[in-house]
C-alpha positions in Angstrom: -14.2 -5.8 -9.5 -13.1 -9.2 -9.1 -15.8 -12.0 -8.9 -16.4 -15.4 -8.6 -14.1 -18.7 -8.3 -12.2 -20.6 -10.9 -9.7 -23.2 -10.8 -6.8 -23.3 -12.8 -3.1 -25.2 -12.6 0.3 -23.6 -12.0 2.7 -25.2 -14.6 6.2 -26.2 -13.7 7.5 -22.4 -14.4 5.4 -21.2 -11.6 3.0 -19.8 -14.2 -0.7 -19.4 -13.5 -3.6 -18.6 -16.0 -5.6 -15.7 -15.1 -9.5 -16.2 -15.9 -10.2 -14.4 -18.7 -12.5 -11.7 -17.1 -9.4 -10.9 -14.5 -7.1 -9.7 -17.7 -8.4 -6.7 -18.3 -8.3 -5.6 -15.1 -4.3 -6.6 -14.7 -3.5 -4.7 -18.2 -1.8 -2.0 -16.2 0.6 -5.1 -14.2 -0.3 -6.4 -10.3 1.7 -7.4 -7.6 1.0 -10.5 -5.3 1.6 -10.9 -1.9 1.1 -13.0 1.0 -2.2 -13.6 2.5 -3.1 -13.7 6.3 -4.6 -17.4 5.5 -2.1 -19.2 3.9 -3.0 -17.8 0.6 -1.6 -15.0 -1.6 -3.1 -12.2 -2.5 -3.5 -10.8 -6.6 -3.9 -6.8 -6.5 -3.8 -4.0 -9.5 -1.2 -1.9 -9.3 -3.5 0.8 -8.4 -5.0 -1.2 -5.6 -2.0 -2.3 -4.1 -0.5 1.7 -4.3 -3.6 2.4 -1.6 -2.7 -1.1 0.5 1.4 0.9 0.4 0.3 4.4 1.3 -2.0 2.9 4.0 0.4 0.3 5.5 2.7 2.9 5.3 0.7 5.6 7.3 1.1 3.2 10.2 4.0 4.1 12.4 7.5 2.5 12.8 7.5 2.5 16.2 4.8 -0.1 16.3 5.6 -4.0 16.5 2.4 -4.6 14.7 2.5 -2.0 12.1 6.1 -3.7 11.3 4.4 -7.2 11.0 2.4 -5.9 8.9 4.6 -4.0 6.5 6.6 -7.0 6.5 3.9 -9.2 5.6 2.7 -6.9 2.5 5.9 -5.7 1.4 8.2 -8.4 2.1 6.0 -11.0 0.7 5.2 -9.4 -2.3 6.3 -9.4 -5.9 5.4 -7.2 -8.9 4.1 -9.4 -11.8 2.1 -8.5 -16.0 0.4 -10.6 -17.9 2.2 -12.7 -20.6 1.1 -13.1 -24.0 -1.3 -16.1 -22.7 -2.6 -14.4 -19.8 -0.3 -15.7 -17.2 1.8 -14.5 -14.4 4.5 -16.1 -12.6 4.4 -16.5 -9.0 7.5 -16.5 -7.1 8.6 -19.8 -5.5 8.9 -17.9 -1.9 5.4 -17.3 -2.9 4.5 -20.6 -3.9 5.7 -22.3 -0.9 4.3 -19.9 1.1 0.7 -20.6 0.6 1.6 -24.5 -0.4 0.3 -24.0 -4.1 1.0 -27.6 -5.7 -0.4 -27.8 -9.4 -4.3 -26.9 -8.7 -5.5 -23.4 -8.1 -8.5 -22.0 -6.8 -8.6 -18.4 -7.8 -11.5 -16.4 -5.4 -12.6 -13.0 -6.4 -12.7 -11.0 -3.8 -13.6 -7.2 -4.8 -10.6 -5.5 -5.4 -8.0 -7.7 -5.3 -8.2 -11.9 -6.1 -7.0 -14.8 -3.6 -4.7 -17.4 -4.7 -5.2 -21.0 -2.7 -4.3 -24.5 -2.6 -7.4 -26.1 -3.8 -7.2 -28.7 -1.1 -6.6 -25.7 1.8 -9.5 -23.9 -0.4 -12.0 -26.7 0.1 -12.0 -26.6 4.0 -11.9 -22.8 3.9 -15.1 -23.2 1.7 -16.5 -25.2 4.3 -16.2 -23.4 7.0 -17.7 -19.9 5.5 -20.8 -21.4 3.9 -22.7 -22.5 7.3 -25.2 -20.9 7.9 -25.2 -21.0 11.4 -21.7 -19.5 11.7 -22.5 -17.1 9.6 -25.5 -16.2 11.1 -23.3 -15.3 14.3 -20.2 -14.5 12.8 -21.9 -11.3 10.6 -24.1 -10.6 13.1 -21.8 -7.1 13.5 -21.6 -5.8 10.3 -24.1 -3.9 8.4 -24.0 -5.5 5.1 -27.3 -4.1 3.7 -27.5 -2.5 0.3 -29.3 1.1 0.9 
């Protein structure tokens, strides 16, 4: 499961570091892809076989189900792990989600986000009120047991 945030730079090859307790979890490869935020998306290859077959269950004939198929598949890329722990994120990719040289990398279960720290920071903002929240998860049962 993927936890926590870090922050790490994209070097001039488009190469990110992947936090250390993310490696093992990659060891079998990952593909990225486009977030619905302006953000990408870091998935194990298992993971992101059960984000095809679903997206794929979705019928054709649907305008959304195409959005959405375009969104995952056409905005995604298979990456590994080099020999330093990085992976290279496409330039489509980069652009996409305006990555400049800072990273934030956000756990988020089974798959990681990739976002602009700037863009990051006034996501942060807007998901730690408590208010909102308050109001916002009102719907879901969250509990535990």
């Amino acid at each position: 499961m993927f936890l926590g945030q870090y922050t790490h730079t994209i070097d001039s090859k488009n190469r990110l570091i992947i936090p250390v307790r993310f490696r093992a979890l990659l060891s079998s490869g990952a593909y990225v892809t486009q977030g619905f935020d302006r953000n990408l998306m870091v998935y194990t290859t298992e993971s992101f076989r059960l984000l095809a077959e679903r997206a794929s269950a979705i019928s054709m004939t649907n305008p959304e189900a195409r959005a959405i198929r375009r969104v995952i598949f056409g905005g995604a890329a298979e990456a590994s792990l080099d020999s330093t722990g990085r992976i290279l994120i496409p330039h489509y990719l980069r652009s996409y989600a305006e990555l400049d040289s800072e990273i934030t990398i956000v756990g988020a279960g089974e798959y990681f986000e990739l976002w602009s720290s700037e863009i990051w920071i006034q996501v942060l903002a807007s998901i730690t009120d408590p208010d909102v929240n308050a109001q916002r998860f009102a719907d879901y049962d969250l509990s535990a047991g």
